[in-house]
N, C-alpha and C positions, 0 to 999 in steps of 0.2 A: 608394835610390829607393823611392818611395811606391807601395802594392801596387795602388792606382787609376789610377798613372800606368801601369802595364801592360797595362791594360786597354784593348784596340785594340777602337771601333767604326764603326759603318759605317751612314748615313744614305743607304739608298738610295731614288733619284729623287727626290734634294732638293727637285728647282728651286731657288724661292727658302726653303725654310724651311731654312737652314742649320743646323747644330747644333753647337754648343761642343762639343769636346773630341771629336769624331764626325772623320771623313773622310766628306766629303759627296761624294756622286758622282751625276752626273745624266747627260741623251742631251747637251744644251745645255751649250755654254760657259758658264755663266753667272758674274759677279760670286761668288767665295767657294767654284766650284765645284772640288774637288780633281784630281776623276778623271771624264772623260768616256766615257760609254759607251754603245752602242747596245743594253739590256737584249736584244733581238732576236738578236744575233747572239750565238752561241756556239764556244767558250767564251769565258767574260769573262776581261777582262785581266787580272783579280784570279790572284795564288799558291792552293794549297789549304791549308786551316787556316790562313787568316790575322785571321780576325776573333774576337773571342768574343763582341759582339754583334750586331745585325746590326737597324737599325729602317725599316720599310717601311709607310709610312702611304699610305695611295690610289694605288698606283704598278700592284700585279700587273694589275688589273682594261684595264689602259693595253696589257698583250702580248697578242702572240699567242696564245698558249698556257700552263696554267697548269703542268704536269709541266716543262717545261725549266726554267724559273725557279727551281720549288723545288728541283730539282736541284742547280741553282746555287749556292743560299743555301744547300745542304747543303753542296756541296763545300767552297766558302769559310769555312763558320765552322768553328771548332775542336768536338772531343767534348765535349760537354757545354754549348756556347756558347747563348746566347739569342737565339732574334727573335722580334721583334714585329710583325704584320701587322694593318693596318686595311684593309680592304676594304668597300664597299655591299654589302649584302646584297639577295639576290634573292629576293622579287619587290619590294622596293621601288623608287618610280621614280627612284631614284639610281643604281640597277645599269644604268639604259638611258637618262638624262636625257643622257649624257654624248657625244656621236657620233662621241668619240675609244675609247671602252670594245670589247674584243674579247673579256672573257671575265667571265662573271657567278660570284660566289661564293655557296655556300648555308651553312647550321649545320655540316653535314657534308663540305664538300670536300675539307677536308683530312685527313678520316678517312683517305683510300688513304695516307698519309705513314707510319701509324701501326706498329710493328711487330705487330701482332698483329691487322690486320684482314686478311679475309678476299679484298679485292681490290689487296692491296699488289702482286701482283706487276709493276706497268709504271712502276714505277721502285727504281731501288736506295735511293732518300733516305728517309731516315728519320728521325719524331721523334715525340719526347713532347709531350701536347698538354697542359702544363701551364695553362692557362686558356683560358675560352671563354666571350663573352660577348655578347648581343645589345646594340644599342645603338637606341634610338629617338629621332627628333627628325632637324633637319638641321643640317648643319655649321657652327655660327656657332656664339662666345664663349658666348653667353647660352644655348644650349642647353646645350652641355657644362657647363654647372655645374649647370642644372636635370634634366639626365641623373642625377646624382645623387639626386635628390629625387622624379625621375617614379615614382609608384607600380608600373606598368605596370613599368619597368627592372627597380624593386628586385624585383618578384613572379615577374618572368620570371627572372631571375640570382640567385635564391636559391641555385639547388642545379642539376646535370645534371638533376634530375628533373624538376623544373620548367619548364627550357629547352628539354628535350624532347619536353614535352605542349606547350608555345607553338608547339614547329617545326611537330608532328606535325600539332595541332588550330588553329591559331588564327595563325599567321602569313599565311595568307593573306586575312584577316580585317584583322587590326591589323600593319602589313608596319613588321618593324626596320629601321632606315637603314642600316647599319652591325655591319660585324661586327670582333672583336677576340680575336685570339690570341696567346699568348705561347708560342713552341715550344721544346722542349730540344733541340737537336740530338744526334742518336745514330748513333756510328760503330760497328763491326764492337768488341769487347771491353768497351763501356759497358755 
């Protein structure tokens, strides 16, 4: 067996944008959907360690609360497994355009996940924050490819240092749409 066929992941709150080779799970029945679930309630139906990736595009911003969640996607993915989260970033008016949204993300929310920051203690879940990136512009085709080329993007996403003088001095200024991270999950011996 092919070492990419072992590779279990997890398109969570698909709706429609299903995913090849993914296990798409959403709240709705929909057309293509695997596993239905009410992200809300806990625990999920999901085993522990059962994913190694784990992709989550505009979904967290939709719960209640953001520590149960990433609880969650901690419990669920294996040691060392990867997710991806796309969330609006706050204060742009994408973090509140929405009047389904309960919880707003910033550059640093997911710092408390982190093992070494100073307010990790109100949850056990932990990860690496393997990439962090502001993203500008709004959700359609023709942005995302100019996302690449916006100078503003490239100047803000150089480096941490960079990203951190835009959070600190200038996001409330010029406000990113969107945020994007890539987390390593970290269990107890990683």
């Amino acid at each position: 067996m092919d070492k990419k066929e072992l590779i279990k992941k997890l398109n969570l709150g698909c709706g429609k944008d299903l995913k090849r080779g993914y296990v798409n799970l959403d709240s709705v029945k929909l057309p293509g959907v695997d596993i239905v679930q009410d992200l809300n309630k806990y625990p999920w139906k999901i085993k522990s360690n059962e994913f190694d990736e784990i992709y989550c595009d505009n979904v967290l911003e939709h719960l209640e609360t953001i520590t149960k969640p990433m609880e969650e996607i901690w419990r669920i993915t294996k040691n060392r497994g990867k997710i991806i989260i796309k969330v609006p970033n706050y204060p742009s008016i994408w973090a509140f355009s929405d009047p389904t949204h309960k919880s707003v993300f910033t550059y640093t929310s997911l710092d408390y996940f982190r093992p070494n920051d100073g307010l990790n203690y109100y949850s056990k879940a932990r990860f690496l924050i393997a990439k962090k990136r502001l993203e500008f512009g709004t959700y359609t085709k023709i942005t995302k490819k100019l996302q690449k080329i916006n100078p503003i993007s490239y100047l803000v996403n150089l480096n941490k240092t960079t990203q951190k003088i835009y959070f600190l001095f200038f996001s409330n200024i010029y406000h990113a749409s969107s945020l994007y991270f890539e987390l390593i999950c970290l269990k107890e011996g990683s």
